[in-house]
N, C-alpha and C positions, 0 to 999 in steps of 0.2 A: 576533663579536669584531673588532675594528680593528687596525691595526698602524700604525706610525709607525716612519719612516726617518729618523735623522738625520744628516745631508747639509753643515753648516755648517764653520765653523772655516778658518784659513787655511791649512793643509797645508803650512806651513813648513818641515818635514822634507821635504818631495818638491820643495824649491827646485831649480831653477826653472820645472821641469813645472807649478807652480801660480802663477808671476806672472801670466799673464792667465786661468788655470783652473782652476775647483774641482777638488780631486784624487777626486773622486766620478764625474767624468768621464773620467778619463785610463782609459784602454785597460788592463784587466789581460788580456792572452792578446787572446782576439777579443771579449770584448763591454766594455763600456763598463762602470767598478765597481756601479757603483750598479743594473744590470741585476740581479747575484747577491743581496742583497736582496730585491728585488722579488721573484726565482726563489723564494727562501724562505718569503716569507709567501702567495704565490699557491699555491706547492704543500701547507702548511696549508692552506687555503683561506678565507683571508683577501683579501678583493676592495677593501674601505674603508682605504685606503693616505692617511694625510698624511706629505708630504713637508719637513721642516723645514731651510732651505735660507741660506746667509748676504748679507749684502745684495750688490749686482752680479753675482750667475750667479744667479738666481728665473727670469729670463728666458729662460737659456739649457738650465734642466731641463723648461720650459714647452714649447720648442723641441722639445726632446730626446724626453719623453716624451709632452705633452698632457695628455687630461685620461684617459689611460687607458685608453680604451676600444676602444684598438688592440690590448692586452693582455687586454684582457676584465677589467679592474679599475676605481676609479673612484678618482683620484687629487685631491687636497687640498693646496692648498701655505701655507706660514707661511714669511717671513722674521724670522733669527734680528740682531738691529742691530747684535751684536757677540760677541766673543768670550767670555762668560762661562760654559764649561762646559758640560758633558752635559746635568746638573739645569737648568741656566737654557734649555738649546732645548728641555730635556720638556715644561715649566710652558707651553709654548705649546700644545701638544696639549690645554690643559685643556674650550677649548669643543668640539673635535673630539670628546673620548673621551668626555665628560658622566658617566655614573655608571656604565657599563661597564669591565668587566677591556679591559686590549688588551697588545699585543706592542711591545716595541720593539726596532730594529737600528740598531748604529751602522752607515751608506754604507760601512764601508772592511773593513768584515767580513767575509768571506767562507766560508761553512762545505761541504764535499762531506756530512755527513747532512743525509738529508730526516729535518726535526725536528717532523712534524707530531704524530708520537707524543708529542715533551717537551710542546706547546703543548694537545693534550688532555690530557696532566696537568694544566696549571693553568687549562683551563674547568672539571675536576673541583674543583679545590682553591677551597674554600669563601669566601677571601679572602687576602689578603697578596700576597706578589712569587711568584717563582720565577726561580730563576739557573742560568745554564749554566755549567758550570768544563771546566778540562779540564788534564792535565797538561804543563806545558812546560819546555824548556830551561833557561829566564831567566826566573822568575819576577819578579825584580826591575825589572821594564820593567812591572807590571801590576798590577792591584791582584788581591793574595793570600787568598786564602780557606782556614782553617785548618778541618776538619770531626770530627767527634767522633762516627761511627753515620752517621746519619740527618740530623744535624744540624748545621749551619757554627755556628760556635764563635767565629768571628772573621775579620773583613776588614778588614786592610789594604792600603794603595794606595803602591805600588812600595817595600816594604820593604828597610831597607839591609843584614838578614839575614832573608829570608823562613823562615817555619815548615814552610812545606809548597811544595810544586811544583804548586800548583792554581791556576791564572791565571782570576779570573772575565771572562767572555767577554765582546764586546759586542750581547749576546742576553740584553734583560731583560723579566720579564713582570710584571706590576702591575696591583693595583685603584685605583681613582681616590682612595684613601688619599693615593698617591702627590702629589700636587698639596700636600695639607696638609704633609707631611714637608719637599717641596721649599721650602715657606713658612717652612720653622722654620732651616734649618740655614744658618751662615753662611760667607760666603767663605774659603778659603784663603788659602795663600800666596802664590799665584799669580791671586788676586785672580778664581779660579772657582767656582761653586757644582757640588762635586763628587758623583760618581754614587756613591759609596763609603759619604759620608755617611748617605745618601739607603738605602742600602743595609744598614747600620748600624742605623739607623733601623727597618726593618722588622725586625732580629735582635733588637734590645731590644725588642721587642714582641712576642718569638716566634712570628713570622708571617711566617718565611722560608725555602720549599724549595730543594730545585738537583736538579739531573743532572749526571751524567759524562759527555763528549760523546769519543765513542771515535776518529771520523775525523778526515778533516783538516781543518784549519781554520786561516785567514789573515790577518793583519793587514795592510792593505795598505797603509798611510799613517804606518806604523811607523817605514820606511826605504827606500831602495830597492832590497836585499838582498830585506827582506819584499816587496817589490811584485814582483821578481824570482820567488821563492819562488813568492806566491801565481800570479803565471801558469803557472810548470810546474805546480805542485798543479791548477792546470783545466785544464791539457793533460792532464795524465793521469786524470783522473777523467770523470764524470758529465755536470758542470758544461760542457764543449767542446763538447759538442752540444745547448746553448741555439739555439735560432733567434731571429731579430731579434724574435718576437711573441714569446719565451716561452714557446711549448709545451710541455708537461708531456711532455717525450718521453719 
């Protein structure tokens, strides 16, 4: 299985930490954001890592990271030309993933569980997505996820009275279905092609799981409250004794 990091977008919220820098770089705690990612999918054991990155820093994740193999991974890069959405940086992974299930993280996520258990859920699960949720404060900053058993019932994205307290995370899993869906579904309002959609898409189709994710977990491009946030959450956890290679300490 493959994973994809996506890396793009102008990080507007973290002005001015982002006028000369992707905010996937900026320092959460001691390592660099976009490290805790890579932490995640290398500790599944996922090694075929593309990176989806927005135009002017390509060069400086190429810098930063290489081609991987200082990590014991083997990293892939796409630039994204502009701003249109989560779905429009996936759609680039299309000749990466080819006809393989694979993992995706958005760069500013950051989770304290090792989710290698959720991610052999859906090499078992026979096709569709799988989504992580997890219960939060402000649901209305995220897109909502309503569940009914066993099953999500309904996603909406940053509702103006949310149903439930279930924030779906930016931790999504998919079969190469996904690329067709991303084909079908049009822009917003905000003139992106949304993950929600896309997400949606797999529920009308009834071929969509989730988990409850119990630890902590951080949005880091949120605000700089949350950036704040997410570096005590790695001071106190797991996550603070990452070494510069990644070791699965």
């Amino acid at each position: 299985m493959k994973g994809v990091i996506l890396a793009g977008g102008t990080g507007s919220r973290l002005d001015p930490l982002t006028k000369v820098l992707n905010k996937h770089l900026i320092a959460v705690y001691n390592k660099p954001m976009i490290y805790f990612p890579i932490y995640t999918l290398k500790e599944a054991g996922i090694t075929d890592i593309l990176i989806v990155s927005g135009r002017g820093h390509s060069g400086t994740f190429l810098e930063l990271l290489g081609s991987g193999s200082e990590f014991g991974l083997n990293f892939t890069y796409e630039i994204q030309e502009g701003a249109g959405g989560i779905a429009q940086a996936l759609s680039l992974a299309k000749d990466f993933v080819g006809d393989d299930k694979f993992v995706v993280l958005l760069g500013d996520n950051v989770f304290e569980d090792n989710l290698t258990e959720n991610i052999a859920k859906f090499k078992e699960q026979k096709s569709g997505a799988r989504l992580c949720l997890k219960q939060v404060d402000d649901p209305k900053a995220y897109g909502v996820a309503s569940v009914d058993g066993d099953k999500i019932s309904k996603i909406v994205e940053k509702p103006a009275e949310p149903e439930s307290n279930l924030a779906v995370l930016g931790l999504y899993m998919y079969d190469s279905a996904v690329f067709d869906y991303i084909s079908k579904i049009e822009p917003s309002a905000r003139n992106e092609l949304e993950i929600t959609d896309v997400n949606n898409l797999y529920l009308g189709s009834d071929n969509l799981e989730y988990d409850v994710i119990g630890g902590k977990w951080g949005d880091c491009g949120e605000s700089f409250d949350s950036l704040f946030e997410a570096s005590q959450m790695i001071k106190s956890t797991r996550l603070k004794n990452l070494d510069n290679n990644l070791n699965l300490l």
